[in-house]
Structure formats: structure tokens, C-alpha cells
C-alpha positions as CSV (number, residue, x, y, z in Angstrom):
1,X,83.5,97.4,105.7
2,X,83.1,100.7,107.2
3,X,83.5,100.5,110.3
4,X,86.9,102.6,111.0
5,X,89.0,99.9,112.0
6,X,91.8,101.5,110.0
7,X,91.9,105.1,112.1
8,X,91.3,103.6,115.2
9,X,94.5,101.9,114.8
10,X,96.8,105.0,113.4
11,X,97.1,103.5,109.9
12,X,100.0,105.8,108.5
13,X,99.5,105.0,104.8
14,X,96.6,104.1,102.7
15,X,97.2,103.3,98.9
16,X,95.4,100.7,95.9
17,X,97.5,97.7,95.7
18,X,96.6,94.1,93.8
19,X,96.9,91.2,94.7
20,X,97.4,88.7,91.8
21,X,96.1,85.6,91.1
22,X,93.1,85.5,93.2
23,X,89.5,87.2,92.4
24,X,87.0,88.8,94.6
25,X,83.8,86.4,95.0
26,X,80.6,85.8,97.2
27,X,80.9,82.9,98.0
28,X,81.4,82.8,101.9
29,X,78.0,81.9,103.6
30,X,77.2,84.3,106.3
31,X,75.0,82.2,108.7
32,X,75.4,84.8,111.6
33,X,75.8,88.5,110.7
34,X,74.5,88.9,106.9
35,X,72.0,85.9,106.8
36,X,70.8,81.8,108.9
37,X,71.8,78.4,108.3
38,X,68.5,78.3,106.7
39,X,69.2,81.4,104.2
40,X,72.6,82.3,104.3
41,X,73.8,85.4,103.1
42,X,77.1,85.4,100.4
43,X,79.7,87.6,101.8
44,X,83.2,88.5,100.4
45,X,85.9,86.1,99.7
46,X,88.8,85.9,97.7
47,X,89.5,82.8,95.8
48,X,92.6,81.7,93.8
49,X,92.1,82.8,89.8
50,X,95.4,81.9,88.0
51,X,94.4,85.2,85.8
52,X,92.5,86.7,88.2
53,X,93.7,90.0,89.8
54,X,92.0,92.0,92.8
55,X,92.5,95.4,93.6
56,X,92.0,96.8,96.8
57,X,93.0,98.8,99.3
58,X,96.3,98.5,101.6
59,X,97.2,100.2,104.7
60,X,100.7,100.6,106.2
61,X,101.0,100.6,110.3
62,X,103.7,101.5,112.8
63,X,106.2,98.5,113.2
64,X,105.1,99.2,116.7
65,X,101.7,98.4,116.3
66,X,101.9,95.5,114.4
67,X,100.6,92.6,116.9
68,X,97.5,94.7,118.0
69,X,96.7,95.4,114.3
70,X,96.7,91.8,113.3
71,X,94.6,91.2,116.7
72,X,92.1,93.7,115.6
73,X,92.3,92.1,111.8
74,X,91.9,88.2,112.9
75,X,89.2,89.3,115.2
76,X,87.4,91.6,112.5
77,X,87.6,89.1,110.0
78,X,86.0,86.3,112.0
79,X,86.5,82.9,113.0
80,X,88.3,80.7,109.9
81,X,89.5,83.8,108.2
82,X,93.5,82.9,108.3
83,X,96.2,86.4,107.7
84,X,98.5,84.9,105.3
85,X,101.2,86.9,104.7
86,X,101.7,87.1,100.8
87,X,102.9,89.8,98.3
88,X,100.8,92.8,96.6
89,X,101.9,94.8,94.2
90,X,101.1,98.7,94.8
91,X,100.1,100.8,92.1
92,X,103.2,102.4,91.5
93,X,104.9,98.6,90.7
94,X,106.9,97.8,94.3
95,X,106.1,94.6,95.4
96,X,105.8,94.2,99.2
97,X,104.4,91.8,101.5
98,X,100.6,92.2,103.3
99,X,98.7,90.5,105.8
100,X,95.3,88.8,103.4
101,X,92.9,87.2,105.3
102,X,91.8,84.3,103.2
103,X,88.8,82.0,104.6
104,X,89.9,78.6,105.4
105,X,85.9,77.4,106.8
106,X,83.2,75.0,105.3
107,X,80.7,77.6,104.4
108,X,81.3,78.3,101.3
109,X,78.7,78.5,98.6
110,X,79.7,76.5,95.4
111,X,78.3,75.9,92.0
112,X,76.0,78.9,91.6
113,X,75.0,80.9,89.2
114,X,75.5,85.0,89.8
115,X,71.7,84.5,89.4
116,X,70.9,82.3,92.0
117,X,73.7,84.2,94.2
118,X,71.7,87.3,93.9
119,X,68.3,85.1,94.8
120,X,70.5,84.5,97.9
121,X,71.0,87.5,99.0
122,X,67.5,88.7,98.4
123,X,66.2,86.5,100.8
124,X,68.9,86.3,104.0
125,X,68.9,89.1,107.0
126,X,71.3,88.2,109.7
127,X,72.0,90.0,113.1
128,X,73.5,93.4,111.4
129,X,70.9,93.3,108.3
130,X,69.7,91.9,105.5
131,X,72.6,90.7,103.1
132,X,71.3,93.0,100.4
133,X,72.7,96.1,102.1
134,X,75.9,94.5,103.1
135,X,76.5,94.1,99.3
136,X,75.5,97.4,98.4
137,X,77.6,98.5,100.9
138,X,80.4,96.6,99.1
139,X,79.5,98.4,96.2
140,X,79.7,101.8,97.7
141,X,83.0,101.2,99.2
142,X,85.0,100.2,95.9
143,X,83.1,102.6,93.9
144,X,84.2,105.6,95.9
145,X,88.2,104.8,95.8
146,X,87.7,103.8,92.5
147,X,87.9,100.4,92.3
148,X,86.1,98.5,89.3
149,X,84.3,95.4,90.0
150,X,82.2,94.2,87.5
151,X,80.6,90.9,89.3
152,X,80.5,92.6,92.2
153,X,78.3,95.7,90.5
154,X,76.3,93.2,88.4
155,X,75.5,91.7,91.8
156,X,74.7,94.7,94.0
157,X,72.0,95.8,90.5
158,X,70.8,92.1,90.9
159,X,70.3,92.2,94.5
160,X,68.5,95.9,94.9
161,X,65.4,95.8,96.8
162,X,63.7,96.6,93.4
163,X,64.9,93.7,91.9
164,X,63.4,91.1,95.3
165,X,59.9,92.0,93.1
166,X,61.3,90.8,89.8
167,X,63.0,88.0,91.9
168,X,59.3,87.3,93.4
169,X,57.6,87.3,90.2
170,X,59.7,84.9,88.9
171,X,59.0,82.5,91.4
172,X,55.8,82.5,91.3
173,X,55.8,82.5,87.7
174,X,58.0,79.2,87.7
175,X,55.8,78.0,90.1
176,X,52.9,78.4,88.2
177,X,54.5,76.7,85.4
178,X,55.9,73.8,87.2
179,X,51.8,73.3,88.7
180,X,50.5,73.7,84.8
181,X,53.0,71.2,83.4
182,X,52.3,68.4,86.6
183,X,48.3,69.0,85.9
184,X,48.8,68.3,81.8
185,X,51.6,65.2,82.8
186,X,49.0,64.0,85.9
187,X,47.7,60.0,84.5
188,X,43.7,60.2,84.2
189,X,41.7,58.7,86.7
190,X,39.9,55.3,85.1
191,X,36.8,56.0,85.6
């Protein structure tokens, strides 16, 4: 999130803009970058939210520069990431039109718990890092312009390295349970 793409391509505004009726999640499964098939790592998405509302930032370019941006911005946002073209409303109420990458893929992580999310992230490290930084980075990002996510915060505190101990405990205490109640449910041996 980071990276500069932004500057490198002579972005000539930057402002906070919303885009309504969809709602920043986790729920993309990096299996390459951020986490495996066997532990994928939740990355950003946005999903429709009929009173959902998602603030972030918008750039303007030079009407000249338009194709290579949208290059850049397909190829930065990764294979089944579509650019829709759809409207955002800026901060100061003018409604214009921005390019949103929206996933269109199969890996999407669905019926969890921001719990079990968090357990995901904990455990998956992909080719840039473990997943746990990626969402911290997240985290630093919309903190510094200001923008208030409270999943998104709730899940970078879950997912802290501190918290993969508590995470580990848990297991094992569950574990320890699921052992003690199989040894009390076991049938006795006729003997």
C-alpha cells in the first residue's frame, strides 16, 4: 500500500473521497504474496454494503496519462481485480467518477468470524511477508490520513504478534479440552 505508485505516475491531486454502498473487508485470500493455499492470508477487498460507506483516498491524473495509469492500476491490483468505473463522492460533496478495482476471483474467504479472520492472519507468510504486517501496514496507512476503520483496527490489535501467543494458548487450551472431554466420553473396555 505503500509502494509510491501514485508519484511515480505524476498524480496531480490527492483528496478523501467515499465511495457508498460498499464496505472495506478481508476477505480476499492471498495465496501468493501475504500467505499459501494451505494458509492464506486475508487481504483487502471491498464488498457491496447497502449502508455501508468506505472512505479512502482518490488521486486525480493528467487526461494524458490516463491509459498508463490504469496499466499500472490493473497490474498493481493483480489478476481478477476488475477497474470499474463508478462514482465517489469527495469530501467537499461533488460527485465524480473513479476507477475502483473490485475483485471479481474465487478466493474469497466467507463465513468467518473477525476471530477466526485474525487466527488467519496469524498464521499465513507469503512471498513479501507474513500477512500480519501487511494488515498493520493497512492500519498505518488509513490511520495517518485520518481515515477511521473500526474492523480494520479491531483486526490489526487482533492480529499483533503479541496476540499469535494468546492465539497459541488458545489452541492448545481447546485442544486440551477437546482430549479431556473424548477421554471422559471414551466407552470402557469390558474387561
Amino acid at each position: 500500500m505503500t509502494d509510491g505508485w501514485e508519484e511515480k505516475n505524476g498524480w496531480t491531486r490527492r483528496v478523501l473521497a467515499d465511495f457508498v454502498g460498499y464496505r472495506r473487508v478481508f476477505n480476499k485470500a492471498s495465496v501468493r504474496n501475504w500467505g499459501t493455499r494451505n494458509n492464506p492470508g486475508p487481504t483487502l477487498n471491498l464488498e457491496k454494503a447497502e449502508r455501508g460507506s468506505c472512505r479512502g483516498i482518490a488521486f486525480e491524473f493528467p487526461e494524458d496519462r490516463v491509459e498508463d495509469v490504469l496499466a499500472v492500476l490493473a497490474d498493481r491490483e493483480g489478476q481478477n481485480f476488475a477497474l470499474h468505473r463508478m462514482e465517489i463522492q469527495l469530501l467537499d460533496g461533488t460527485k465524480v467518477l473513479a476507477h475502483i478495482p473490485l475483485y471479481t476471483g474465487e478466493n474469497l474467504i466467507k463465513n468467518k468470524s473477525l476471530d477466526e479472520i485474525a487466527a488467519m492472519i496469524l498464521k499465513a507468510n507469503g512471498t513479501k511477508g507474513s500477512c500480519a504486517l501487511y494488515i498493520e501496514d493497512v492500519a498505518t496507512v488509513l490511520r495517518n490520513v485520518e481515515i477511521d476503520d473500526p474492523a480494520g483496527r479491531r483486526l490489526a490489535k487482533q492480529s499483533r504478534p503479541g496476540a499469535a501467543i494468546k492465539y497459541l494458548r488458545l489452541g492448545k487450551l481447546r485442544q486440551a479440552r477437546r482430549k479431556k472431554a473424548r477421554r471422559y466420553h471414551e466407552p470402557m473396555a469390558n474387561g
